[in-house]
Every structure is written in structure tokens, then in C-alpha cells.
C-alpha positions, 0 to 999 in steps of 0.5 A, spaced: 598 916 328 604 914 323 609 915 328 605 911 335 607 905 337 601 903 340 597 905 333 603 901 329 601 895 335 593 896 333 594 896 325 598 889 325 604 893 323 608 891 330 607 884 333 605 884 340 603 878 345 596 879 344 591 877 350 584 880 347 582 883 341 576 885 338 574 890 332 574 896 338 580 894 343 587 891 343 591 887 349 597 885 350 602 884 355 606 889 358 614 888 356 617 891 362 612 888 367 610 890 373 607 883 376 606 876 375 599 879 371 601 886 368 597 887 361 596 893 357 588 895 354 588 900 349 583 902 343 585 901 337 582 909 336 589 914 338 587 918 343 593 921 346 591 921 354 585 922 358 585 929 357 584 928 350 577 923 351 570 926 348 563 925 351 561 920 345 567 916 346 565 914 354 562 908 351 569 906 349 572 906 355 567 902 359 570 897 354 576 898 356 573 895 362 569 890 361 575 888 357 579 889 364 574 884 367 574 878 362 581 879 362 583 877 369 578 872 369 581 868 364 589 870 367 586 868 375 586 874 378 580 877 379 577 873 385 584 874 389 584 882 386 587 886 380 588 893 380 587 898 373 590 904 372 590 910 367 597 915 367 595 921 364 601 925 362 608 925 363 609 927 370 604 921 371 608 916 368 606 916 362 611 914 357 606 913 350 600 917 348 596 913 346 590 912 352 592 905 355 589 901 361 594 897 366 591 891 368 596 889 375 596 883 378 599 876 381 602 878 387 599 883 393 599 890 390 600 896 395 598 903 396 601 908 395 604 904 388 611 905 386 
């Protein structure tokens, strides 16, 4: 998708501070940080939200995960605990569409966030 900046963020076209990268899955911290540890996870694939997800992508987004997990490893947070979420749509906070993942942490997250 030409005009998505995550894709531009995906093909190289745009320079983000990558955290993790393979053939399927971009990293990168996010620049409006919302803690210490705040890391966006996005398929390399444009997928506009969650809502737009079909069966055989459900692979991908388990690695999305794995992907959280390694993550927070290697930033020290995931013995002291992390938080992941997907906003899907605007009324959810999703300001670009392009599926993406939250990774939180580095400081006590409460509940409910915000």
C-alpha cells in the first residue's frame, strides 16, 4: 500500500529504530512512547486491522508474539512483566492501519490503561 507508513517502514522506503527484524515481521520503537519499553510489531504484509485478518494468516500473528516475547527478553522486561495490545479502529486508538502490535513496559502499567 503506497501511501501506508508502516509499508513505507517495512520496505526500507522509511528508516525506523529497528528492534527485530525477519523476512515476515518489522520492530521498532515506538516515537510517541507511552513507557520506558514502548515497541511497535508489525507484519511486513498490509493488513489494515484486526478485522481484516483471514484464517490462513493466524500463523503470522502468533508470530507477532513470539516475536513480543524475544523482544522483551532482550529489553529486560519480561521477568518484571509487559503488556501487548491491538487497537482496532479509530474509536479504539488506532491511528495507522496497518495491523501492529504494542509491546509496554518499564514501568507499573495499570488497568484500566490510559
Amino acid at each position: 500500500m503506497s501511501d501506508c507508513l508502516f509499508c513505507k517502514m517495512a520496505s526500507g522506503e522509511i528508516q525506523p529504530d529497528v528492534v527485530y527484524e525477519d523476512d515476515e515481521i518489522l520492530a521498532f520503537r515506538d516515537i510517541n512512547p507511552q513507557a520506558p519499553v514502548h515497541v511497535l510489531i508489525i507484519p511486513k504484509t498490509h493488513i489494515a486491522t484486526l478485522n481484516d485478518l483471514q484464517p490462513e494468516q493466524a500463523p503470522l500473528v502468533g508470530r507477532l508474539f513470539l516475536a513480543a516475547k524475544q523482544i522483551a527478553a532482550e529489553e529486560g522486561i519480561a521477568e518484571r512483566g509487559y503488556r501487548t495490545v491491538f487497537n482496532c479502529n479509530a474509536e479504539a486508538g488506532q491511528a495507522v492501519f496497518h495491523l501492529h502490535m504494542h509491546l509496554l513496559g518499564g514501568r507499573p502499567l495499570g488497568w484500566p490503561p490510559g
